[in-house]
C-alpha positions in Angstrom: 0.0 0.0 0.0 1.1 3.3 -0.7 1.3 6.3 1.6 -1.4 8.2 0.2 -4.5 5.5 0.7 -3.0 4.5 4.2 -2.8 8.5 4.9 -6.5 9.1 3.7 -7.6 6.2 5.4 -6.4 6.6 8.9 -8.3 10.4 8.5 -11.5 8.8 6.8 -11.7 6.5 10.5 -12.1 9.9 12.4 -14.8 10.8 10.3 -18.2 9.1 10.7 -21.8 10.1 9.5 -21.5 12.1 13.4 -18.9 13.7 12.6 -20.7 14.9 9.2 -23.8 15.2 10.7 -23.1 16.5 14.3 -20.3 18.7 13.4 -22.4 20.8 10.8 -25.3 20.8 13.0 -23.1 22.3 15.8 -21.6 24.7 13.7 -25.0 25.7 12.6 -26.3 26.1 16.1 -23.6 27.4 18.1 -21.0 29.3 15.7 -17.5 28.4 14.9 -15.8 28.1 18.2 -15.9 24.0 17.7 -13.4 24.6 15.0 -10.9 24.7 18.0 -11.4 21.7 18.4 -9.7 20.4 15.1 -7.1 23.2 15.8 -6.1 21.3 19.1 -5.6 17.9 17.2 -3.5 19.8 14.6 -1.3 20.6 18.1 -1.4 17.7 19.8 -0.9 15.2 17.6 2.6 16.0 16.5 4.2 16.4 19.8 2.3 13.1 20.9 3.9 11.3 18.0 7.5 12.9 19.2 6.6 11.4 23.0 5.6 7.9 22.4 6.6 6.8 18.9 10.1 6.3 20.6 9.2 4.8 23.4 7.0 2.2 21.5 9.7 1.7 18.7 12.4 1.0 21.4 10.6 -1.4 23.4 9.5 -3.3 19.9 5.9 -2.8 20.9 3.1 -2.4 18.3 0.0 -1.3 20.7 -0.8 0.7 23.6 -2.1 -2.6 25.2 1.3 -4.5 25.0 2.9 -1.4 26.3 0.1 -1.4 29.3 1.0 -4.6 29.9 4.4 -4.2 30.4 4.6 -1.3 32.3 1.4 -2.8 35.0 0.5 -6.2 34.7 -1.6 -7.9 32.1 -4.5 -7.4 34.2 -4.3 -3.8 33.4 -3.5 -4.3 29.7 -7.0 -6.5 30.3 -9.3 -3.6 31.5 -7.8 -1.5 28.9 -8.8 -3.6 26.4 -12.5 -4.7 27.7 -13.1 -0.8 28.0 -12.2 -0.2 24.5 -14.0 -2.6 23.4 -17.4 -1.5 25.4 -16.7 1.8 24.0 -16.3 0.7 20.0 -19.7 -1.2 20.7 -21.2 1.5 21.7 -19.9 4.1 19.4 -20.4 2.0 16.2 -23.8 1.7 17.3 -24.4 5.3 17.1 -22.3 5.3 14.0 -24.9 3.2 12.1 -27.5 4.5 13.8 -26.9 8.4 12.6 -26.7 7.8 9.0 -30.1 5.3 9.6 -31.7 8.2 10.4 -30.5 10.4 7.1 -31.8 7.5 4.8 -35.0 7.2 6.8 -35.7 10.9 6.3 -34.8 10.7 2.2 -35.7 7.6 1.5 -38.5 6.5 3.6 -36.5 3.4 4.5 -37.3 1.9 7.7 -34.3 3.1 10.4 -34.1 -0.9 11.5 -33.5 -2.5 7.8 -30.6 0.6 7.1 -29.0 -0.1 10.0 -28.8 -4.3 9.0 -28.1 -2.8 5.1 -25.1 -0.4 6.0 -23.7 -3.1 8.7 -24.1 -6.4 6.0 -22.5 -4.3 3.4 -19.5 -2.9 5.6 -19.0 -6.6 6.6 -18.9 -8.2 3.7 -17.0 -5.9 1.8 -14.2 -5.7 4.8 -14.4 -9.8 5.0 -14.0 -10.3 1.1 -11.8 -7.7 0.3 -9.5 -7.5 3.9 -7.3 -4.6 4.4 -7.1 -3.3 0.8 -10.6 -2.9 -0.1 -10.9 -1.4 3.4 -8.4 1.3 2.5 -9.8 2.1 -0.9 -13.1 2.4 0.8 -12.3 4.4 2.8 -10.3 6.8 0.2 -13.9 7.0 -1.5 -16.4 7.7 1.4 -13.3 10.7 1.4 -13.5 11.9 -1.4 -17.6 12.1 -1.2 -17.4 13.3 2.5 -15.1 15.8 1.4 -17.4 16.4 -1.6 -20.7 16.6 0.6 -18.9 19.4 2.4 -17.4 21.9 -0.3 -20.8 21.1 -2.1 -22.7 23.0 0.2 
């Protein structure tokens, strides 16, 4: 894979129908002081990549978990790991949920069957094509996110 797909791809998994739907809403209601938000990232991700790429890199570990379990016990790197996991449940239920509600409203779709639709496809697509059609997925959904936005 080249840089560029891997690069889009890792920004297209911080943006979900909430963050297209929520953020504009927001924006709408309450101005754009939210935009500070995005501003922070832009700060704060660099000098977190200076911190711990290094210390991850020289202690050959590939996840926060693996270094949790080093540095406190496995138990640790276990509640870490149950808690993300509660969390991703919860949050990609809200993820299909929000764009369940668009198609409802366009469509006339019943909220229930797009949430099964939008799940099936995602799941098939991600088991059938693994990490590549994945990537290139997300590069399109993108390029029409990015699209949606400018378009307006």
């Amino acid at each position: 894979m080249s840089t560029l797909p891997v690069a889009v791809s890792l920004m297209a998994s911080f943006m979900s129908a909430i963050t297209l739907l929520g953020v504009s809403a927001e924006t709408y209601y309450y101005g754009m002081q939210f935009i500070v938000i995005n501003i922070s990232y832009g700060i704060a991700t660099p000098i977190a990549s200076r911190l711990y790429l290094p210390v991850f890199f020289g202690l050959q570990k590939t996840s926060t978990y693996e270094y949790l379990e080093l540095r406190f016990g496995p138990h640790i790197r276990m509640l870490a790991s149950l808690t993300y996991t509660l969390q991703m449940v919860l949050y990609n239920g809200i993820v299909l949920y929000a764009p369940a509600i668009v198609l409802e409203a366009v469509t006339g779709l019943d909220r229930l069957i797009s949430i099964l639709v939008v799940g099936l496809v995602c799941t098939f697509y991600s088991t059938l094509g693994g990490m590549k059609a994945v990537l290139f997925t997300d590069l399109l959904q993108s390029l029409l996110m990015f699209g949606a936005v400018f378009s307006v």
